[in-house]
C-alpha positions as CSV (number, residue, x, y, z in Angstrom):
1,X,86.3,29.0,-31.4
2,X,83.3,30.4,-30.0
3,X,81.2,30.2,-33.5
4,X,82.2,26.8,-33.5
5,X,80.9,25.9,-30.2
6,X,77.8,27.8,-30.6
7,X,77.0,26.0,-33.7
8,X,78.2,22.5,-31.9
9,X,75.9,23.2,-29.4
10,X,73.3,24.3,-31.8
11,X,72.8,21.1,-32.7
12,X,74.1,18.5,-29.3
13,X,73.2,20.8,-27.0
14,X,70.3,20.4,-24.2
15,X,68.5,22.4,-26.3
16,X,69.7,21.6,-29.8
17,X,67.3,21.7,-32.8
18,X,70.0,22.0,-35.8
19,X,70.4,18.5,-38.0
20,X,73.7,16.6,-37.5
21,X,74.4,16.2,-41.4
22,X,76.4,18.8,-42.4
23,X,77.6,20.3,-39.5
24,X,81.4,20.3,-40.4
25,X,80.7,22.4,-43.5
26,X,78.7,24.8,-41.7
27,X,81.7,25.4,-39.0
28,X,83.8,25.6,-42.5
29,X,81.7,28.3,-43.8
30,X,81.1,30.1,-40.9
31,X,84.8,30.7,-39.9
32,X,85.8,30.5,-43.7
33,X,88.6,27.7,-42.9
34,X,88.6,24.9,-44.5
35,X,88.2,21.2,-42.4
36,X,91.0,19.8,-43.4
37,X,93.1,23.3,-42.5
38,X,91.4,24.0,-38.8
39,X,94.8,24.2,-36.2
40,X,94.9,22.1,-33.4
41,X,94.5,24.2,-31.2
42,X,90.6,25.0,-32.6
43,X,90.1,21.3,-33.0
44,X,90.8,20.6,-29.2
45,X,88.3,23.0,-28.7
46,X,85.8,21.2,-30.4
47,X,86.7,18.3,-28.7
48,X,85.9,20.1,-25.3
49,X,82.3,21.5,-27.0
50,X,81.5,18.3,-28.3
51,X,82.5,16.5,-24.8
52,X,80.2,19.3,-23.1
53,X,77.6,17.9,-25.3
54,X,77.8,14.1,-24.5
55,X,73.8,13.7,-23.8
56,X,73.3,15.1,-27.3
57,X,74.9,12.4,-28.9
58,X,72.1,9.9,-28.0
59,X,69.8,11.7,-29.6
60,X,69.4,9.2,-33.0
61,X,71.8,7.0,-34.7
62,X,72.9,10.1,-37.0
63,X,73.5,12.4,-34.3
64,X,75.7,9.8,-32.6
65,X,77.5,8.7,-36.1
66,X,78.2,12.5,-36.4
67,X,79.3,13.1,-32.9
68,X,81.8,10.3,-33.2
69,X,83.4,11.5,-36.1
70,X,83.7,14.8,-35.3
71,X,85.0,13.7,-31.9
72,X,88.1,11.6,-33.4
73,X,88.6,14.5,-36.1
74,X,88.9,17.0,-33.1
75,X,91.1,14.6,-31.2
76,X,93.7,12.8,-33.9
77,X,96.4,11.8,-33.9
78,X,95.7,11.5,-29.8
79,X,99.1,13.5,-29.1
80,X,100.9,16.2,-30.3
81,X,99.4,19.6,-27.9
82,X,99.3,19.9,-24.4
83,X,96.8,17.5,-22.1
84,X,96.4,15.0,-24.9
85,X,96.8,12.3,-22.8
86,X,94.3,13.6,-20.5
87,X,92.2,14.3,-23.2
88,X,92.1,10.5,-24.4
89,X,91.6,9.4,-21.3
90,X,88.6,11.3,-20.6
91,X,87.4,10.1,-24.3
92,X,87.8,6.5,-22.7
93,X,86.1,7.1,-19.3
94,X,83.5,8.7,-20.8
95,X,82.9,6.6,-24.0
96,X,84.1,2.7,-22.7
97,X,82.2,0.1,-23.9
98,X,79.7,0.3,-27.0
99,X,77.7,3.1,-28.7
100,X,74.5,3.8,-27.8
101,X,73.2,3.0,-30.8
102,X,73.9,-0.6,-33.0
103,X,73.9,0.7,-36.5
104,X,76.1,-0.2,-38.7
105,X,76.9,3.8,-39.2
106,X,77.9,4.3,-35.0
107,X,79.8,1.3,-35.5
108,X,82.1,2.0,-38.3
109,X,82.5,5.4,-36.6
110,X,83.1,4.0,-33.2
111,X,86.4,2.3,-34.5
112,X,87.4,4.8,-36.7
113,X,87.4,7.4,-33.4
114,X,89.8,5.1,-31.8
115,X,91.6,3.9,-35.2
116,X,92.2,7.9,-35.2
117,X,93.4,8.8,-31.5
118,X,95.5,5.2,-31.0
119,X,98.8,7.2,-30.5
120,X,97.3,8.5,-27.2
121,X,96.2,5.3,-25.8
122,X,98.2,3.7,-23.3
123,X,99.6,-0.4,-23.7
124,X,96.8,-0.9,-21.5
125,X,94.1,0.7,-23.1
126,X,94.7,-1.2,-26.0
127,X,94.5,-4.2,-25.3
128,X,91.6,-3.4,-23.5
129,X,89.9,-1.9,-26.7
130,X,91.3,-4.5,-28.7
131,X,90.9,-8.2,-26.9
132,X,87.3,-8.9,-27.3
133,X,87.3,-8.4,-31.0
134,X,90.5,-11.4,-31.3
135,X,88.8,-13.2,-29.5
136,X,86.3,-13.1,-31.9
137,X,88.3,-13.0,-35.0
138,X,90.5,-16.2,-33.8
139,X,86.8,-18.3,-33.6
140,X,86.4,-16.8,-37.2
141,X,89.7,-17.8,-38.4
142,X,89.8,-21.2,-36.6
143,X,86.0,-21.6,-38.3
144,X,87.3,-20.6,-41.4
145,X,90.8,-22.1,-41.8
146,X,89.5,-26.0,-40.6
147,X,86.1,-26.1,-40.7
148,X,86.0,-26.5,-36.9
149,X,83.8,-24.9,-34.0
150,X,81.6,-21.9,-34.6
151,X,82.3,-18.5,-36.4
152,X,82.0,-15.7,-34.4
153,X,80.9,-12.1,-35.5
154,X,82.7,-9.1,-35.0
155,X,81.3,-6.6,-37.1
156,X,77.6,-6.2,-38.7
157,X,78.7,-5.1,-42.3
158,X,81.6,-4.9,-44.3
159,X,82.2,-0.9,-43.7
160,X,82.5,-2.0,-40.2
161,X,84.5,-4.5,-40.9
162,X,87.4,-2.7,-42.8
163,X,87.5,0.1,-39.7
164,X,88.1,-3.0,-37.3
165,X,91.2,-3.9,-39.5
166,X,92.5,-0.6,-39.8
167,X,92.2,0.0,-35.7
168,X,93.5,-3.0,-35.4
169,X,96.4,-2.3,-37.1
170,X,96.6,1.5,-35.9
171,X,97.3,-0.7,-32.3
172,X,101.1,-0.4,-32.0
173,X,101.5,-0.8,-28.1
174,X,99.9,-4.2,-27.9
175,X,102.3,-6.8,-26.8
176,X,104.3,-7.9,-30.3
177,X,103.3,-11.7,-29.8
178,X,99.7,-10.9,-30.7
179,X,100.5,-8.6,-33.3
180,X,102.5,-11.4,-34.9
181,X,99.5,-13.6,-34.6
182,X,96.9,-11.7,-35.8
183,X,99.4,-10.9,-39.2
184,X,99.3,-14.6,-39.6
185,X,95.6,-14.2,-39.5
186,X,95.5,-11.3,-42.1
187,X,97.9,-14.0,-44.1
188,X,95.2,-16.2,-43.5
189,X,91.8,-14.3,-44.3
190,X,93.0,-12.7,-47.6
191,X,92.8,-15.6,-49.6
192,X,89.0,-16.6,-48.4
193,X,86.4,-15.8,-50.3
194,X,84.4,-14.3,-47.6
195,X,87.1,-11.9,-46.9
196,X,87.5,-10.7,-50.9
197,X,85.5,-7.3,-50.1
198,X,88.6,-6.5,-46.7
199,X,91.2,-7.1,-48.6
200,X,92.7,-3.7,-48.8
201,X,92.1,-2.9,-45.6
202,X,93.9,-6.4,-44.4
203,X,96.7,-5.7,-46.8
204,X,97.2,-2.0,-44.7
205,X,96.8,-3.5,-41.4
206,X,99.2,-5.6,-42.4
207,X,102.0,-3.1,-43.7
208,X,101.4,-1.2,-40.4
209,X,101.6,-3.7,-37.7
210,X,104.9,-4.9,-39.6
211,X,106.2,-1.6,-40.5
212,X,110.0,-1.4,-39.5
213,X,109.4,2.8,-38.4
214,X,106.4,2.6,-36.1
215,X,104.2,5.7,-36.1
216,X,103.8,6.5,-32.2
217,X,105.4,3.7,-30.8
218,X,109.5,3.1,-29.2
219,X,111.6,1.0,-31.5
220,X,111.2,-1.9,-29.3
221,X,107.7,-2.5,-31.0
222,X,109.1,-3.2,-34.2
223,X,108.6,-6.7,-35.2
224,X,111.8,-9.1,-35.6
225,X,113.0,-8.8,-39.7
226,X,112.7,-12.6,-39.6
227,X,108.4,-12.4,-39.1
228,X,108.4,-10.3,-42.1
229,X,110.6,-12.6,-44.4
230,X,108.0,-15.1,-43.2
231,X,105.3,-12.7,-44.7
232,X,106.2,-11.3,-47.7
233,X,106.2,-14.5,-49.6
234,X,102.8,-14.7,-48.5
235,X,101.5,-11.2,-49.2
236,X,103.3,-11.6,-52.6
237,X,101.0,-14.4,-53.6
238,X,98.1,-13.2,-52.0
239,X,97.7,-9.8,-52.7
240,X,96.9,-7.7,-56.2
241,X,100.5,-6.4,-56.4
242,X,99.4,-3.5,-58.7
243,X,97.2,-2.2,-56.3
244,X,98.7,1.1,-54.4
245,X,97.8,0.1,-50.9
246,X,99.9,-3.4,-51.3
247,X,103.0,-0.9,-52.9
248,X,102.1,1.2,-49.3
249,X,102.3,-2.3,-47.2
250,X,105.5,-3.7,-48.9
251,X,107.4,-0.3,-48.8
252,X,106.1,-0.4,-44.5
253,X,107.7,-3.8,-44.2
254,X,111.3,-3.4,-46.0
255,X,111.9,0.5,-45.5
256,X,115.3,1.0,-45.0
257,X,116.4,2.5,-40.9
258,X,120.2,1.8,-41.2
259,X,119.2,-0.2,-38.0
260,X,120.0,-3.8,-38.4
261,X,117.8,-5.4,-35.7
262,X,114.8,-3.9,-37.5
263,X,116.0,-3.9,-41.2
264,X,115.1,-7.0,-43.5
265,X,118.3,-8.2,-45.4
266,X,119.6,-6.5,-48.4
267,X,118.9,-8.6,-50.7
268,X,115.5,-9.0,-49.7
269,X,115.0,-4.7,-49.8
270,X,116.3,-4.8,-53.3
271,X,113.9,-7.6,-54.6
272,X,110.8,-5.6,-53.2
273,X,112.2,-2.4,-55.1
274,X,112.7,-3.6,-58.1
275,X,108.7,-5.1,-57.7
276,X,107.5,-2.0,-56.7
277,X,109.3,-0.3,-59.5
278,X,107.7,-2.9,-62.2
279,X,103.9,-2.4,-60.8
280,X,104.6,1.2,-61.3
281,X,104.8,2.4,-57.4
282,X,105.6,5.8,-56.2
283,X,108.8,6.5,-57.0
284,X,109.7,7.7,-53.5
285,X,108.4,4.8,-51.8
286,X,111.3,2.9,-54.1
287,X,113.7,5.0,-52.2
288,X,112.4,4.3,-49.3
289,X,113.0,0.7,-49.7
290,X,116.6,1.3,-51.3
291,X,117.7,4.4,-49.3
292,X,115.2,5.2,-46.2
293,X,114.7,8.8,-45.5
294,X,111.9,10.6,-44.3
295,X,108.0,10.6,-45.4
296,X,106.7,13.5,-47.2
297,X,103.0,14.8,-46.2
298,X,101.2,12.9,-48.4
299,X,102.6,9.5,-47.1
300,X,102.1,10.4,-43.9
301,X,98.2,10.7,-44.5
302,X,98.4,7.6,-46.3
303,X,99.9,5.9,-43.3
304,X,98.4,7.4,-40.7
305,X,94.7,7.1,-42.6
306,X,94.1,11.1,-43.1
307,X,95.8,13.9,-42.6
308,X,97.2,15.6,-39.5
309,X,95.8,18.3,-37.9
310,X,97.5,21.7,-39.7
311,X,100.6,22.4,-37.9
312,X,101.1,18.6,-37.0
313,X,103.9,16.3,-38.4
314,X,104.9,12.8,-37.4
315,X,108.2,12.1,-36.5
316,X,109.6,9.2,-36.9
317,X,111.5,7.5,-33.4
318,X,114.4,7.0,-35.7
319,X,114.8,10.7,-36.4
């Protein structure tokens, strides 16, 4: 803990002269621990270091970039250890509103950071975070899909753009109407050409906001069965059904929960298992469809965009 805030500080500190690329691998090396296997426990830590260090992050547009991913990283999934909450929240006070800087790196980071700690954010927060940007997307659509008014920009590239879809989708607490809307618009965007380059991460935001075993959420935020029936017709037609992340969004929408207010009808499960078995999907995610069950480690990072934290697992409302 302490090498790790000393070389945190080494380089967003008052005082900090150290450059911001490459600062994960020298914590690695330093305390010869892997990123990927650092406990929760240090990573909070770094949270707290890297929050003790919130001048430093204005530095330049790479010291912010870093800052924000290291912040997110130290912070994911936004639960799971004592104060979380309280830790989130202080990430909002102290961060609401935009970067400091406008480059197209901060801002790809920026929604990654909260894409990465959505579990901790309240209803509220969320559809704070998350209401300008439809706002903007609904002009784009509407622009797009008619020809009428103005298009409106929400992001400035198309890095930027795919981590607005993904938080976007991460955002399980906001009110299920909107949700439903904005799948429509997904629906929508993957089949214009502007929107070729977004369409994986459409197709994931997709899976997730209609997944039938939400990630963080209660069961009440599962969308009714009958929206995805709507969908998957859609997504079918639109989307490169040999492509791993469509197999991830189909097995999200028709997993099997024994429940039958969130489970699409039987019939409908077994079509989209025998698809995914015929464009060579995971084998387990078959059985997902079929059977249910539980996610294994590797579909967990798939769903939740990375791994956890070591020591961290998700589980599931239903279990």
């Amino acid at each position: 803990v302490d090498a790790s805030s000393a070389l945190i500080g080494e380089v967003f500190g008052d005082s900090g002269t150290l450059v911001p690329d490459g600062l994960p691998k020298r914590i690695a090396a330093v305390i010869d621990l892997n990123r990927n296997e650092w406990p929760t426990s240090l990573l909070r830590s770094q949270w707290q270091s890297l929050m003790d260090c919130l001048r430093g992050r204005g530095s330049s547009e790479s010291h912010e970039a870093r800052w924000l991913n290291m912040l997110g990283f130290a912070l994911r999934p936004g639960f799971g250890l004592a104060a979380d909450d309280w830790r989130v929240e202080e990430t909002w006070k102290q961060l609401r509103g935009k970067p400091a800087h406008t480059g197209g790196m901060c801002e790809a980071e920026w929604w990654i950071l909260w894409r990465r700690i959505a579990g901790g954010l309240s209803s509220g927060r969320q559809i704070e975070l998350t209401s300008p940007l439809l706002q903007m997307i609904r002009r784009e659509h509407k622009h797009l899909m008619s020809g009428l008014g103005k298009g409106a920009k929400y992001a400035s590239s198309n890095h930027a753009a795919a981590e607005v879809w993904r938080m976007l989708g991460s955002m399980e607490l906001v009110p299920a109407s909107t949700r439903i809307e904005l799948g429509g618009m997904i629906l929508d965007l993957m089949r214009k050409k502007s929107f070729s380059s977004l369409v994986e991460p459409l197709v994931w935001a997709l899976g997730r906001i209609g997944a039938r075993v939400p990630v963080y959420g209660p069961l009440n935020v599962v969308l009714p069965p009958d929206t995805i029936l709507e969908w998957l017709p859609r997504l079918r037609a639109s989307a490169d059904l040999s492509n791993p992340v469509a197999h991830l969004a189909l097995m999200l929408l028709c997993r099997k929960t024994g429940d039958r207010f969130r489970d699409v009808p039987d019939s409908t499960r077994a079509e989209i298992a025998t698809l995914l078995e015929d464009h060579d999907a995971r084998t387990h995610f078959v059985d997902l469809v079929r059977n249910g069950g539980s996610l294994d480690a590797d579909e967990e990072r798939l769903i939740f965009g990375e791994s956890l934290p070591a020591g961290l697992r998700l589980i599931a409302a239903s279990e």
